[in-house]
N, C-alpha and C positions, 0 to 999 in steps of 0.2 A: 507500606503495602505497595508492590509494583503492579502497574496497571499501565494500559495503554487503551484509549478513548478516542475510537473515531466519529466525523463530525461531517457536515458537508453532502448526505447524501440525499437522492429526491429523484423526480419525474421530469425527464428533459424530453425534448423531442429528437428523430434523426439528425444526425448533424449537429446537432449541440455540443453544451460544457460544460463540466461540473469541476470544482475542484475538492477534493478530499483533504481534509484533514488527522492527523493520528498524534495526540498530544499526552505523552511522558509524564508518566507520575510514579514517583519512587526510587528513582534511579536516573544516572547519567545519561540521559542519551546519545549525546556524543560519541560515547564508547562503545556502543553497539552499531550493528549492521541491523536495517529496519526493513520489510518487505513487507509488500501489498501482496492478497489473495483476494480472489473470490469464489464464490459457491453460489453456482445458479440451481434453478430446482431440478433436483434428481440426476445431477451430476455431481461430481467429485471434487472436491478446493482446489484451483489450481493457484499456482504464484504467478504475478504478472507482472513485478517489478522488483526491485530492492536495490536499495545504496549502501555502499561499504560504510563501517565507522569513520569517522574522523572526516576522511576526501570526500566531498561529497562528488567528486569525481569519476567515480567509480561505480557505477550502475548494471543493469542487467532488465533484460527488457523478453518477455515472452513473444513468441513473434507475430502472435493476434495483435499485440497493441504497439508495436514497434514503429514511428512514427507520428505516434498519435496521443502517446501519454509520456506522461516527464515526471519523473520522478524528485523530489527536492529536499534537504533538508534546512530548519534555523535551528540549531542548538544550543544558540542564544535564548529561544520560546518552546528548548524542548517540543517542540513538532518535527513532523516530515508531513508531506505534501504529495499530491497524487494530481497532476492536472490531466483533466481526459479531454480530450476532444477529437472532433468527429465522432462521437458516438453513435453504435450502433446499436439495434434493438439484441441482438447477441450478448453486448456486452450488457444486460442486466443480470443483477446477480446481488446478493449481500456480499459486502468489501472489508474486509478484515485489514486492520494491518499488524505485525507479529515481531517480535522481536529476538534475534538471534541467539543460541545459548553461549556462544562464544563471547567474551570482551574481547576487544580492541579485533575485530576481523574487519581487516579495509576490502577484503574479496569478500562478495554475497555472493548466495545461490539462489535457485531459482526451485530449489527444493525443499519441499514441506516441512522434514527432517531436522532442518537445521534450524528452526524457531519454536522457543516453548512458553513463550511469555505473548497473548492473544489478546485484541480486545474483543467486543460484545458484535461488533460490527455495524455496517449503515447500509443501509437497502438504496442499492442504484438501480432504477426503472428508464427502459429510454422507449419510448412508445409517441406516435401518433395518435 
């Protein structure tokens, strides 16, 4: 069964950090390009990160969180990694991460589209 299981989410305050986990079951991870979403209430999932297959060099980054979250993969522990910091009360939202329909794509997008394998998701609160 391919599944992907994120981990790592909760209530931080402004300024804070959380780091996200998304961990691989079923399938290579390696071989796929892996991207982070979220969906806050009564808005639309946007993507706010993704790493190509293979290079973990190759990233893509939404420009809300452009300095402030990094993207990671071990393929070794089948995960990918989401560290946020700086958090903003904006940035709450349940955080998905998704999996691309493509093997071997070292270029990610930054579009909805191109991932069809989802996990359940993890609720990020950032509040005083």
């Amino acid at each position: 069964q391919l599944q992907l299981v994120e981990s790592g989410g909760g209530l931080v305050q402004p300024g804070g950090s959380l780091r996200l986990s998304c961990a691989a079951d079923g399938f290579i991870l390696d071989s796929y390009a892996i991207a982070w979403l979220r969906q806050a209430p009564e808005k639309e999932r946007e993507a706010v990160s993704c790493v190509g297959a293979h290079n973990a060099a190759l990233t893509n980054y939404a420009d809300s969180v452009k300095g402030r979250f990094t993207i990671s993969r071990d393929n070794a522990r089948s995960t990918v990694y989401l560290q946020m910091n700086k958090l903003k009360p904006e940035d709450t939202a349940v955080y998905y991460c998704a999996r691309d329909w493509r093997p071997n794509s070292d270029i990610c997008s930054l579009s909805n589209d191109e991932y069809n394998i989802w996990g359940r998701g993890t609720q990020v609160t950032v509040s005083s």
